[in-house]
Backbone as ProteinMPNN parsed JSONL, in Angstrom:
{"seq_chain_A": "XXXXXXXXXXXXXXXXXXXXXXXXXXXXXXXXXXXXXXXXXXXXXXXXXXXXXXXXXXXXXXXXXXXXXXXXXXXXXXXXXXXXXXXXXXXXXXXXXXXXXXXXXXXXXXXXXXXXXXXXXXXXXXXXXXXXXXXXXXXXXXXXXXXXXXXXXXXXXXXXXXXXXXXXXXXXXXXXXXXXXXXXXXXXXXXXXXXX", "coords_chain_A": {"N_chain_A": [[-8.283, 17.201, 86.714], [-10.679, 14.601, 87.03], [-11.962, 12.807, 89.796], [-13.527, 9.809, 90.431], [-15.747, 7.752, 91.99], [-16.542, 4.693, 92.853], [-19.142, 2.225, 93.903], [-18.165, 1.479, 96.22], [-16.56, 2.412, 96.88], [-13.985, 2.817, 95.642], [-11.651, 4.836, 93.946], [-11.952, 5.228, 91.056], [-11.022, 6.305, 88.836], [-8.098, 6.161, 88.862], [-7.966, 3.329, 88.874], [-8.463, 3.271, 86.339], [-6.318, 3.926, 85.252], [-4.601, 2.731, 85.883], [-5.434, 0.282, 84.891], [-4.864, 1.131, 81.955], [-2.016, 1.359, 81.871], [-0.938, -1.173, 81.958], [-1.931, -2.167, 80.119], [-1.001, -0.975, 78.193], [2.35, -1.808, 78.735], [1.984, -4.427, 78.154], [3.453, -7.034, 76.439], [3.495, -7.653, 73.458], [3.037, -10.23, 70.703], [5.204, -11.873, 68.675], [3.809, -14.567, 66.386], [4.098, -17.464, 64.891], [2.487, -19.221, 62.504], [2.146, -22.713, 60.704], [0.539, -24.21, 58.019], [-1.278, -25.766, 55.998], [-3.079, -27.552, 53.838], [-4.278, -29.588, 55.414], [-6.84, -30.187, 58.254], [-6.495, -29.663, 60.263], [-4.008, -28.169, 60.185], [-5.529, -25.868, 60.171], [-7.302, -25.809, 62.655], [-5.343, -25.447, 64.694], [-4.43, -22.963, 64.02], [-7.283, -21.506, 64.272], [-7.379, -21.716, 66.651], [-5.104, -20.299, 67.811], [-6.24, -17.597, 67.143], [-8.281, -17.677, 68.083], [-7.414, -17.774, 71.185], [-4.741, -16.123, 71.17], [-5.462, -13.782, 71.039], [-5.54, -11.431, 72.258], [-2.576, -10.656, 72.803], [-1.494, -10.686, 70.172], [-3.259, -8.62, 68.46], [-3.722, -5.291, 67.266], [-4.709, -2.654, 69.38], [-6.862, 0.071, 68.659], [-7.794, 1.691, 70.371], [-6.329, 2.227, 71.979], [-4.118, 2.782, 70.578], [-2.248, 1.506, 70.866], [0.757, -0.766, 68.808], [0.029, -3.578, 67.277], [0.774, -7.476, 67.828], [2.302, -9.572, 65.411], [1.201, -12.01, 62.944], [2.409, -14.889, 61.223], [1.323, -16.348, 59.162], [2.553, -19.292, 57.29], [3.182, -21.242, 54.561], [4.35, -24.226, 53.14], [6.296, -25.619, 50.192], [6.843, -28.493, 48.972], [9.615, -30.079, 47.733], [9.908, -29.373, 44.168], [10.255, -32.357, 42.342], [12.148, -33.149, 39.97], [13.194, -35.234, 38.091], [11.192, -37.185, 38.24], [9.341, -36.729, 35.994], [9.585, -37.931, 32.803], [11.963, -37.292, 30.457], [12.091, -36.28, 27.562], [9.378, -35.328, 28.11], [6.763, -33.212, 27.505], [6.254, -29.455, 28.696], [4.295, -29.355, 29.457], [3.354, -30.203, 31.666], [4.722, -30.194, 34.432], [4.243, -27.069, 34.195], [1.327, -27.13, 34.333], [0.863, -28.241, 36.797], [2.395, -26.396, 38.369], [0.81, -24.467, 38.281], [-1.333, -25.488, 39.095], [-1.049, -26.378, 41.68], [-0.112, -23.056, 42.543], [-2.492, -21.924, 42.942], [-3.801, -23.5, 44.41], [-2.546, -22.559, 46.473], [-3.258, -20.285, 47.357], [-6.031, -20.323, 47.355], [-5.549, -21.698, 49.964], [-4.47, -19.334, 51.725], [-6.171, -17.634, 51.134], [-8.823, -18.456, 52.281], [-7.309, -18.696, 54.91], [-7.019, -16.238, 55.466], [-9.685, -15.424, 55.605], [-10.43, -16.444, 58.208], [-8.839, -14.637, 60.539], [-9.476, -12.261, 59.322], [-11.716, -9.429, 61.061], [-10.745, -9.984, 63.444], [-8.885, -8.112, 64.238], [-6.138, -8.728, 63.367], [-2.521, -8.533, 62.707], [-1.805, -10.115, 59.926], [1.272, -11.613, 58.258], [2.384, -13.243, 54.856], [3.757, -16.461, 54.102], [5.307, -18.1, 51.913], [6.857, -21.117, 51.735], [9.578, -23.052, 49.543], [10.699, -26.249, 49.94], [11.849, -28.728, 52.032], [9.082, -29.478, 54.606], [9.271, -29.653, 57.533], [12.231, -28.453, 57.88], [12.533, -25.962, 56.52], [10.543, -24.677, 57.914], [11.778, -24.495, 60.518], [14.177, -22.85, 60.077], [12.633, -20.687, 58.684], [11.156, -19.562, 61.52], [13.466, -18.806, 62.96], [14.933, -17.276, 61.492], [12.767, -14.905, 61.435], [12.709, -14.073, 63.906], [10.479, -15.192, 65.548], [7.945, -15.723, 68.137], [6.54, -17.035, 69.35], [6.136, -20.388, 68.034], [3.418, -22.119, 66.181], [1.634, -24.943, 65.055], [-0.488, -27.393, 63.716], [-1.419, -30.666, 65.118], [-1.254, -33.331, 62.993], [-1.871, -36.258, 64.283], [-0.961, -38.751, 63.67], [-0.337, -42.537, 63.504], [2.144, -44.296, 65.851], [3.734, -45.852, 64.312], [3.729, -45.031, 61.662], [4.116, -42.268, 62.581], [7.163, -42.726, 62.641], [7.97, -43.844, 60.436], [7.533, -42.145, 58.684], [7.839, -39.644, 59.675], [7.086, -36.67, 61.429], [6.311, -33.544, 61.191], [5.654, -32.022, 63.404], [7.014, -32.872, 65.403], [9.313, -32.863, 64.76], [10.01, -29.902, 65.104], [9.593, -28.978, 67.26], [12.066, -30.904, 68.378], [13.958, -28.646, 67.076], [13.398, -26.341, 66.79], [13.807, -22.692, 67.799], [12.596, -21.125, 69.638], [10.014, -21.493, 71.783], [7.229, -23.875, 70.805], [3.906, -24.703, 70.401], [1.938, -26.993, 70.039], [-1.212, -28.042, 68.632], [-3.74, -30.382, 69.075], [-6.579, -32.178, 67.413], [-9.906, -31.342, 67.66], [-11.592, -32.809, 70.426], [-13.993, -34.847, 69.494], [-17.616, -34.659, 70.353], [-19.523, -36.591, 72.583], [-22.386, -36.497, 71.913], [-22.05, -36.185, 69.013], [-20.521, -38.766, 67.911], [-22.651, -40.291, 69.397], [-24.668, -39.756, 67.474], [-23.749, -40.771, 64.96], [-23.304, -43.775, 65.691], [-25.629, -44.331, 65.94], [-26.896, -43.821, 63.447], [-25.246, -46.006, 62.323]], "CA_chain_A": [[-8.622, 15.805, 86.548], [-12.128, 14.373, 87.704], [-12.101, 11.558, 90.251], [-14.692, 9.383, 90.571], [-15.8, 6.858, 93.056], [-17.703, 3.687, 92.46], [-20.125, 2.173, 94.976], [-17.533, 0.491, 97.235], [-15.439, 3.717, 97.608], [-12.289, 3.285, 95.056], [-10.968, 5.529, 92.931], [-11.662, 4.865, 89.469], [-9.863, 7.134, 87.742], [-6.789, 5.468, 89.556], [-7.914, 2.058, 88.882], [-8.712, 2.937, 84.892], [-5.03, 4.785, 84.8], [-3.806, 1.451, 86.468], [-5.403, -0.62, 83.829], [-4.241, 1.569, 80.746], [-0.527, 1.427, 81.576], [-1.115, -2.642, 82.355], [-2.308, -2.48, 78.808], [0.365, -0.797, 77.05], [3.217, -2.619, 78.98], [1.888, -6.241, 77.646], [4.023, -7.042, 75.189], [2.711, -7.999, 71.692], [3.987, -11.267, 70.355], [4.81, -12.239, 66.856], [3.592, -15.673, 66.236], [3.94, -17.815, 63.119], [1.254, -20.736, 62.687], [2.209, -23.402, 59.883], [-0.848, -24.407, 57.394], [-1.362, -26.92, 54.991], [-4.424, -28.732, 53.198], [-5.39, -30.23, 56.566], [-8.222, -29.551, 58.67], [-5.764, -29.905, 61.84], [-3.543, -26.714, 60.584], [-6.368, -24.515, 60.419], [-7.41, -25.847, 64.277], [-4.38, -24.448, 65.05], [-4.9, -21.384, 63.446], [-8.386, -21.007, 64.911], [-7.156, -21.625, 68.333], [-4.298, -18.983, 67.939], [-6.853, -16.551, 66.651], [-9.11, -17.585, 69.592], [-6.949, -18.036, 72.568], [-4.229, -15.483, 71.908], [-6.041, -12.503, 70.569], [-4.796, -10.222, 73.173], [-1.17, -10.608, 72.331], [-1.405, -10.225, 68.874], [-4.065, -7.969, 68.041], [-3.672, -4.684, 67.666], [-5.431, -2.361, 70.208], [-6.4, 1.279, 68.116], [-8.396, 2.71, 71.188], [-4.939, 2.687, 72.82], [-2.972, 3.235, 70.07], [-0.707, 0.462, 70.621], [0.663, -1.529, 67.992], [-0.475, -5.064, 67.26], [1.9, -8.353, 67.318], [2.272, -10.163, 63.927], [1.101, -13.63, 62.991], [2.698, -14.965, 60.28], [0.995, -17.92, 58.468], [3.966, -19.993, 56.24], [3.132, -22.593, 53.842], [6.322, -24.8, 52.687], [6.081, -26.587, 49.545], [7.452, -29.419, 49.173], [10.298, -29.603, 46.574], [9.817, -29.989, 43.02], [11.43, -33.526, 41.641], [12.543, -33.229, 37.923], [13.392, -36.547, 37.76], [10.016, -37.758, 38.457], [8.848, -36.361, 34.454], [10.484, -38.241, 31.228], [13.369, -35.8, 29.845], [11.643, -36.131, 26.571], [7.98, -34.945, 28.04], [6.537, -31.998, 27.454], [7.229, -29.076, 29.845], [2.957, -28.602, 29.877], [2.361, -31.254, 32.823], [5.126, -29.223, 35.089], [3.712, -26.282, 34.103], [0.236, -27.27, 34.796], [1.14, -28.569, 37.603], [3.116, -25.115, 39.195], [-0.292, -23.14, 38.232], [-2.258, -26.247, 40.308], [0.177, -25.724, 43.216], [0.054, -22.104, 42.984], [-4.374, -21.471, 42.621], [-4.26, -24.349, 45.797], [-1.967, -22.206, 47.75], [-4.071, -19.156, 47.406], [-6.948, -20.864, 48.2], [-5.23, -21.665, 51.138], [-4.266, -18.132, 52.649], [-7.666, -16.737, 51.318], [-9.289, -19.359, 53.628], [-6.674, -18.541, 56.282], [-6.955, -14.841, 56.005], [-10.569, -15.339, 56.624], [-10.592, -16.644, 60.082], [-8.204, -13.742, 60.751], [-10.256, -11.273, 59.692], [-12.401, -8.762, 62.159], [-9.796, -9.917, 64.782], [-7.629, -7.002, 63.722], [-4.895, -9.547, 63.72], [-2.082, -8.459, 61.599], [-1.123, -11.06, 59.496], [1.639, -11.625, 56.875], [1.686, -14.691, 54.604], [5.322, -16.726, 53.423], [5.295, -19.417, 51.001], [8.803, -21.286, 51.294], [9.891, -24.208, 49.248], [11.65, -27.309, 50.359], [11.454, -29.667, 53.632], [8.224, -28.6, 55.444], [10.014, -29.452, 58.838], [13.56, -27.527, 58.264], [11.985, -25.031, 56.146], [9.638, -23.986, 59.146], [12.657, -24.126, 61.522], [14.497, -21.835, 59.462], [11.733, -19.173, 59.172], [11.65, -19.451, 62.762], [15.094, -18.144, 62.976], [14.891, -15.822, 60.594], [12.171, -13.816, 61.41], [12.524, -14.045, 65.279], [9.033, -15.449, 65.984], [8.251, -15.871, 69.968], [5.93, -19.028, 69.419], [5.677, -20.871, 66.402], [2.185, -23.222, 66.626], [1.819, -26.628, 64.314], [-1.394, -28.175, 64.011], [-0.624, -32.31, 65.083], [-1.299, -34.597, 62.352], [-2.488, -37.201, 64.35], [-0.373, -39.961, 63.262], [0.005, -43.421, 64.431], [3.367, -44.177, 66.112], [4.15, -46.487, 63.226], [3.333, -43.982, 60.77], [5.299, -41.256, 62.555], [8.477, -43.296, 62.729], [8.293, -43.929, 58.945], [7.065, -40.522, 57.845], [8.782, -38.593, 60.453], [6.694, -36.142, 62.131], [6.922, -31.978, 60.992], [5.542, -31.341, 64.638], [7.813, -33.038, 66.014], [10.958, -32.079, 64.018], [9.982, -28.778, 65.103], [9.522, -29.577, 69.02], [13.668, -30.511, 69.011], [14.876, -28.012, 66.55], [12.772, -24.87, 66.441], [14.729, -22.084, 68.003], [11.422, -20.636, 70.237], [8.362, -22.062, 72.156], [6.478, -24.392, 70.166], [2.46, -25.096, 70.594], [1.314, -27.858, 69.116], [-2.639, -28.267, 68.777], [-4.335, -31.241, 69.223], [-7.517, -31.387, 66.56], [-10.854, -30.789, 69.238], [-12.176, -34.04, 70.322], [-15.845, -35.104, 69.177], [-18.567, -34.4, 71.69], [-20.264, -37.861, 73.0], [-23.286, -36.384, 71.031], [-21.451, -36.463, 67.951], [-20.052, -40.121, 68.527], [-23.602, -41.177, 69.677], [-25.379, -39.903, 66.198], [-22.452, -41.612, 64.35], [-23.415, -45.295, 65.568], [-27.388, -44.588, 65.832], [-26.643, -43.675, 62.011], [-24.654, -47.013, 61.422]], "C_chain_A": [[-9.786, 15.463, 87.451], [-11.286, 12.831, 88.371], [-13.516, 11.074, 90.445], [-14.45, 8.012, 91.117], [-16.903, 5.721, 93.21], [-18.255, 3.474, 93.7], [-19.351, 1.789, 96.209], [-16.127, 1.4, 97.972], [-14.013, 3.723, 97.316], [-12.269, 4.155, 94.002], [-10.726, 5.336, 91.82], [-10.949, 5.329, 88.517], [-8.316, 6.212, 87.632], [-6.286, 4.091, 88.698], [-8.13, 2.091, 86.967], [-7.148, 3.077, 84.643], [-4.501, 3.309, 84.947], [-3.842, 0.486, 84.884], [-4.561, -0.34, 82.305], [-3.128, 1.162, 80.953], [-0.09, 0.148, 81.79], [-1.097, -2.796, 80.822], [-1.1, -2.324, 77.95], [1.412, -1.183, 77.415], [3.051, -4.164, 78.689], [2.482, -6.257, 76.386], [3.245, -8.159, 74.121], [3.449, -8.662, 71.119], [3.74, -11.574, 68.819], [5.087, -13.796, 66.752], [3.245, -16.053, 65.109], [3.257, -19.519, 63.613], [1.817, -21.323, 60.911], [0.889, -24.13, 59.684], [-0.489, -24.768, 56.672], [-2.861, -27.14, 54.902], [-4.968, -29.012, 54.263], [-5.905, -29.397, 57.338], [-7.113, -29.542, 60.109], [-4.778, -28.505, 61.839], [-4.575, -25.569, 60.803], [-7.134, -24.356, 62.036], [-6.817, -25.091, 64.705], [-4.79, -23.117, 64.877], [-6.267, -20.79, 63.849], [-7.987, -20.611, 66.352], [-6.703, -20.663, 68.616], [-5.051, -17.555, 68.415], [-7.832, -16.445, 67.999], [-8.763, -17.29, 71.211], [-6.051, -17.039, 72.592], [-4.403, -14.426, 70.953], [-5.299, -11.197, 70.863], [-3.626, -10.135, 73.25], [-0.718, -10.507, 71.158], [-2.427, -8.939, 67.883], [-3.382, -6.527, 68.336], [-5.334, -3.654, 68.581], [-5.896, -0.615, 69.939], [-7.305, 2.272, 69.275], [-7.103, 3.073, 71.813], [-4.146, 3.767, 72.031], [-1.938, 2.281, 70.183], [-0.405, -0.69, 69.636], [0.136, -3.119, 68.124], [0.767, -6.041, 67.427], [1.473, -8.524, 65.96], [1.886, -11.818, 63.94], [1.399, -13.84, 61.686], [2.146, -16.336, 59.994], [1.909, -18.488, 57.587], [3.085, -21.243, 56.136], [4.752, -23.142, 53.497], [5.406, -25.998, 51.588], [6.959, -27.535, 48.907], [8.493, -29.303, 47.834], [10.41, -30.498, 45.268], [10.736, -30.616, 42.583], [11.517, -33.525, 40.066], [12.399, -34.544, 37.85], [11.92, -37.244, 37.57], [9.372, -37.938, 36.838], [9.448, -37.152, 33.711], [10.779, -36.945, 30.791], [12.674, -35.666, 28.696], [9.983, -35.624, 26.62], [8.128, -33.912, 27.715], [6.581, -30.801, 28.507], [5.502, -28.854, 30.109], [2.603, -29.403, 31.043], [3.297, -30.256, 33.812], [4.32, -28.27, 35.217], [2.203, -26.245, 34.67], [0.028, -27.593, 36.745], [1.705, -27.179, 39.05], [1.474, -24.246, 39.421], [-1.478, -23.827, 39.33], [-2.015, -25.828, 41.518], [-0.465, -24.322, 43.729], [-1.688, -21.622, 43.302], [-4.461, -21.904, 44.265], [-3.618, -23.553, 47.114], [-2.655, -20.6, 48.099], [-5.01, -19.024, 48.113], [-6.808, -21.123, 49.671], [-5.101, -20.334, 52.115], [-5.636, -17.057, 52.015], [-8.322, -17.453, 52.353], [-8.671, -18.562, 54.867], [-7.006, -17.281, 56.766], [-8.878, -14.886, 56.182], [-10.783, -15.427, 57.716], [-10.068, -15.443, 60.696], [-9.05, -12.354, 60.432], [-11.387, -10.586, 60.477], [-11.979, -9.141, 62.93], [-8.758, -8.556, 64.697], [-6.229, -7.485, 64.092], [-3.956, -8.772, 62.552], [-0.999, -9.43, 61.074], [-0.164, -10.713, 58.1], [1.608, -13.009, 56.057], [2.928, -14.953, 54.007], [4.741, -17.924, 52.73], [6.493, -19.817, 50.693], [8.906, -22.612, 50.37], [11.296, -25.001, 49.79], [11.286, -28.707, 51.422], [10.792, -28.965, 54.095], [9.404, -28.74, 56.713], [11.22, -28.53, 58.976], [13.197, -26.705, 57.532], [11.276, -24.095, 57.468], [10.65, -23.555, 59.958], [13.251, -22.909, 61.359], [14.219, -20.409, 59.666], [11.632, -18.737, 60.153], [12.272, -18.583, 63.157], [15.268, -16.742, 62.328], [14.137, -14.361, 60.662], [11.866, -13.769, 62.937], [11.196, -14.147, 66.104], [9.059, -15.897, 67.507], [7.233, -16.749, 70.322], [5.413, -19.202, 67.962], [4.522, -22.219, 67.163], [2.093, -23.734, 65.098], [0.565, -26.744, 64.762], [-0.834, -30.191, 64.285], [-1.637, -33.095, 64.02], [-2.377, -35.738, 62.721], [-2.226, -38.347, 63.8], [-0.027, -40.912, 64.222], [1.574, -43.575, 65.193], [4.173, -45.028, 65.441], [4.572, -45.482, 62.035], [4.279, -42.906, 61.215], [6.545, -41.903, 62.734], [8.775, -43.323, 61.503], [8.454, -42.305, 58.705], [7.849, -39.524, 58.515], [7.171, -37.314, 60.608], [6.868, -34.016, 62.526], [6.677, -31.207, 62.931], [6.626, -31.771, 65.848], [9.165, -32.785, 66.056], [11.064, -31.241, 64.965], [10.223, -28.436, 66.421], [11.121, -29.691, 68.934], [14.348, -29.706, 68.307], [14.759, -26.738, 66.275], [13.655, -24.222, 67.404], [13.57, -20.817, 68.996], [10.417, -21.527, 70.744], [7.667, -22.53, 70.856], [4.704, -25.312, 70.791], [1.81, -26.251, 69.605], [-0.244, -28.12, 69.332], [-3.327, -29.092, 68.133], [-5.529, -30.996, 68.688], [-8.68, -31.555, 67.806], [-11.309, -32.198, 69.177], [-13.557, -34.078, 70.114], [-16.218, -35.047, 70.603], [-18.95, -36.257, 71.853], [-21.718, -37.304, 72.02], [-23.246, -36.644, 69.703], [-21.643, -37.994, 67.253], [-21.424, -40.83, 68.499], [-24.615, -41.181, 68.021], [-24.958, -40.613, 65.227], [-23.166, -42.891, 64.641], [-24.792, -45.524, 65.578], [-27.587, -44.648, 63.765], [-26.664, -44.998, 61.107], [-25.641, -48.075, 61.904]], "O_chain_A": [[-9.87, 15.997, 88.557], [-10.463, 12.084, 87.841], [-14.49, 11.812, 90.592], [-13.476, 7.285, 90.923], [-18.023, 5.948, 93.669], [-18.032, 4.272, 94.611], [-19.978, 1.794, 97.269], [-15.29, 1.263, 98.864], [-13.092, 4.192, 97.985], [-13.11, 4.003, 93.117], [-9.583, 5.239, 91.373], [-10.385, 4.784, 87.568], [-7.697, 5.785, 86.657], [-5.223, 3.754, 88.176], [-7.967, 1.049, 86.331], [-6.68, 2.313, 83.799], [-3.957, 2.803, 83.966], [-2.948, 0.136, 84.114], [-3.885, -1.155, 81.677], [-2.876, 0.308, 80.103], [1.135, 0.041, 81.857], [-0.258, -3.537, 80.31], [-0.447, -3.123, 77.28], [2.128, -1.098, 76.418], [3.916, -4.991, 78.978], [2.099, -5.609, 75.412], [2.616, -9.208, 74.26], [4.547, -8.193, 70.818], [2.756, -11.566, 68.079], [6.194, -14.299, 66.943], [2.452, -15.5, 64.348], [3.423, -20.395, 64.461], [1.881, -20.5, 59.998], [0.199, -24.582, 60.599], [0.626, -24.42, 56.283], [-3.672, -26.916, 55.8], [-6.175, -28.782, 54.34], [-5.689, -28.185, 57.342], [-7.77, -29.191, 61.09], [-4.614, -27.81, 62.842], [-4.409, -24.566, 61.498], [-7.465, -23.29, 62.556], [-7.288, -24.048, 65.157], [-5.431, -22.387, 65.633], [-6.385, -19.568, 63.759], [-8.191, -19.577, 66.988], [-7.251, -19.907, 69.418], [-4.824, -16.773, 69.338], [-8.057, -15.464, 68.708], [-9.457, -16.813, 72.109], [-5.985, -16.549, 73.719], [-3.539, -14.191, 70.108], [-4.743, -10.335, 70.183], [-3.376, -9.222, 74.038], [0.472, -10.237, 70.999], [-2.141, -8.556, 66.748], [-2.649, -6.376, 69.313], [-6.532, -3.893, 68.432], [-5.456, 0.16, 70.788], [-7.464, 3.472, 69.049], [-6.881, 4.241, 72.134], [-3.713, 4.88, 72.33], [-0.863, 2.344, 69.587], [-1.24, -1.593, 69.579], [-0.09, -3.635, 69.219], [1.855, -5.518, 67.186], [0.578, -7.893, 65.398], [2.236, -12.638, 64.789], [0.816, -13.142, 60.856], [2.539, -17.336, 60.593], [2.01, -17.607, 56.734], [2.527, -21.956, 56.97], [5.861, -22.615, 53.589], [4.483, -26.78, 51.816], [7.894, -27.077, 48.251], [8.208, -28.496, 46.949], [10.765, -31.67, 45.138], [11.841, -30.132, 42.338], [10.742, -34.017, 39.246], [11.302, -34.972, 37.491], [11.734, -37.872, 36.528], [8.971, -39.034, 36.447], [10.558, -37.075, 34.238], [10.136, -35.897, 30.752], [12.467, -34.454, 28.631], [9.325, -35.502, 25.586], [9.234, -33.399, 27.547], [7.103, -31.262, 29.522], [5.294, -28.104, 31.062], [1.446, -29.266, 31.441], [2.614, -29.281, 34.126], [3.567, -28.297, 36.19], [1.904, -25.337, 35.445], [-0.785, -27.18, 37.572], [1.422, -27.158, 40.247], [1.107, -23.615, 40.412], [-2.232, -23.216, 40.087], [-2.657, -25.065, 42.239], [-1.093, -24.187, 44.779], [-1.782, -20.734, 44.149], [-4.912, -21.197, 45.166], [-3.917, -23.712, 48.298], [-2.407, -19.973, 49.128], [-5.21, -18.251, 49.05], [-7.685, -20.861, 50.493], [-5.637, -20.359, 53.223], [-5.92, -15.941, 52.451], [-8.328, -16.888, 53.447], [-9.351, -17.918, 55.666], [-7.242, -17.01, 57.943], [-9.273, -14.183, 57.112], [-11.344, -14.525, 58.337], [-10.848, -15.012, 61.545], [-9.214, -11.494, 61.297], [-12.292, -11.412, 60.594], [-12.703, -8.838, 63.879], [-7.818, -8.444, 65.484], [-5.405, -6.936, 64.824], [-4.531, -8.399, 61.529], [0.157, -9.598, 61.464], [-0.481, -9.957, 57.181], [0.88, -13.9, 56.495], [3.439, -14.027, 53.377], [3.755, -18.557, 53.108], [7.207, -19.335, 49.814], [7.972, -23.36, 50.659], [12.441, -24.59, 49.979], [10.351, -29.49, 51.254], [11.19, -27.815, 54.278], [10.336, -27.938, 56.771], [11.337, -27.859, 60.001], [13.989, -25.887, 58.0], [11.61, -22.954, 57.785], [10.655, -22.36, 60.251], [13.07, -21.974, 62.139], [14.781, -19.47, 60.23], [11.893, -17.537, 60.242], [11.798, -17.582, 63.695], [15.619, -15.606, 62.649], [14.488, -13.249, 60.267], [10.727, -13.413, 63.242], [10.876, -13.43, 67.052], [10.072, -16.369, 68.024], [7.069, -17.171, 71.467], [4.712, -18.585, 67.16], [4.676, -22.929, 68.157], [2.419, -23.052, 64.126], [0.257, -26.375, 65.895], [0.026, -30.753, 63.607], [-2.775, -33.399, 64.378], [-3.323, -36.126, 62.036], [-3.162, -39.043, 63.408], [0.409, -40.663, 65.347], [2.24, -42.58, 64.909], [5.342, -45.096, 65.821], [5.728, -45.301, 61.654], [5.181, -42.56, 60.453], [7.204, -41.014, 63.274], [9.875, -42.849, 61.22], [9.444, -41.583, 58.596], [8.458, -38.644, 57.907], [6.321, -37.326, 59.718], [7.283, -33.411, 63.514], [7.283, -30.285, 63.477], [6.935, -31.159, 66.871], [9.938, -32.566, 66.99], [11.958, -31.419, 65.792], [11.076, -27.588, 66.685], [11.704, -28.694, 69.362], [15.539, -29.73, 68.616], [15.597, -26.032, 65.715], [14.391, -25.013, 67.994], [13.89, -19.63, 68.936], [9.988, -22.374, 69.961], [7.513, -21.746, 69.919], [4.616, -26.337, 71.467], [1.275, -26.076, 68.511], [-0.476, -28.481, 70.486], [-3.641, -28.938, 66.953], [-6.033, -29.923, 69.02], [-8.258, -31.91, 68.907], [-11.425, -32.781, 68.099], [-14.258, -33.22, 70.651], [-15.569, -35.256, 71.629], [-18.464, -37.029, 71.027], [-21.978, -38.205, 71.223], [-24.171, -37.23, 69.14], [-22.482, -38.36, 66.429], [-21.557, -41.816, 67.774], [-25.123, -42.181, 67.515], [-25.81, -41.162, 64.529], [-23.804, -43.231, 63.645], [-25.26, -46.63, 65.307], [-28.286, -45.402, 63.088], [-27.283, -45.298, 60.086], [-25.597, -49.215, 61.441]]}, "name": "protein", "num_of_chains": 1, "seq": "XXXXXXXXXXXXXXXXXXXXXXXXXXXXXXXXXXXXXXXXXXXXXXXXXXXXXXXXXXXXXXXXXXXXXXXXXXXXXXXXXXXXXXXXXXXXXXXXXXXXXXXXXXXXXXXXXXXXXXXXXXXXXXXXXXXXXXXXXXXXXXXXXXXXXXXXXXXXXXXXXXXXXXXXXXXXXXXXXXXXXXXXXXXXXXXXXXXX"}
């Protein structure tokens, strides 16, 4: 074995060996990010991708496996009642193939950001209650932080509507991250009212 000795007189070899076995003892977390239509889940989902790289990525100079990030859509659940019994079944129908094109669109989008991170993602599509749907999955697939983009609802508005990030905050069954969408710069803001 070669040692070698940087300018300051340590033992690099030592100090690379040190780092490797630092490396492969970090454990690799499997994190599920909830996405929707809005521009506030995919924040989330940027941030993830940005901020916790190094816990989910895998690492193939090592050799050590990657965590998992699971993206889950939840769609909301289809009301029969809503149709006349005597319609036709083509507005449903049209309707499932709308759904299903939009939710595509969605995890092609998603799996862009994700790609050249060598993240490895899988992708769920559940139906029912977004909020106890999410919890659920949670549970089910033993995720070790589930992240929510926030909404951004008034406190009127979330009292009516109820609040999936918040559901999720007292009933998820793991660490929950919620991410706040990025605030405008003052540059932004200032072109905005020179505009108006």
């Amino acid at each position: 074995m070669e040692t070698y000795v940087d300018a300051i007189g340590e033992d690099t070899a030592a100090t690379t060996t040190t780092e490797t076995a630092t490396n492969k003892n970090k454990k690799k977390l499997k994190v599920m990010v909830a996405i929707d239509e809005s521009k506030n889940s995919f924040d989330a989902l940027e941030w993830v991708v940005d901020h916790l790289r190094v816990v989910i990525s895998a690492e193939p100079e090592t050799g050590q496996e990657g965590g998992l990030l699971t993206l889950v859509h939840v769609h909301p659940t289809y009301l029969q009642y809503i149709y006349p019994s005597g319609g036709t079944d083509s507005v449903p129908e049209s309707m499932r193939k709308a759904r299903e094109e939009s939710t595509t669109n969605l995890f092609t989008r998603a799996l862009e950001i994700c790609r050249g991170k060598m993240v490895k993602t899988e992708t769920k599509i559940l139906e029912g209650d977004p909020k106890e749907m999410i919890c659920q999955a949670v549970e089910q697939t033993h995720v070790d932080l589930l992240v929510v983009g926030s909404r951004g609802l008034g406190m009127i508005k979330r009292a009516f509507l109820g609040s999936v990030s918040d559901y999720c905050a007292q009933h998820a069954k793991c660490p929950i991250l919620i991410v706040r969408p990025p605030r405008e710069t003052a540059t932004s803001s200032t072109k905005e009212l020179k505009s108006k």
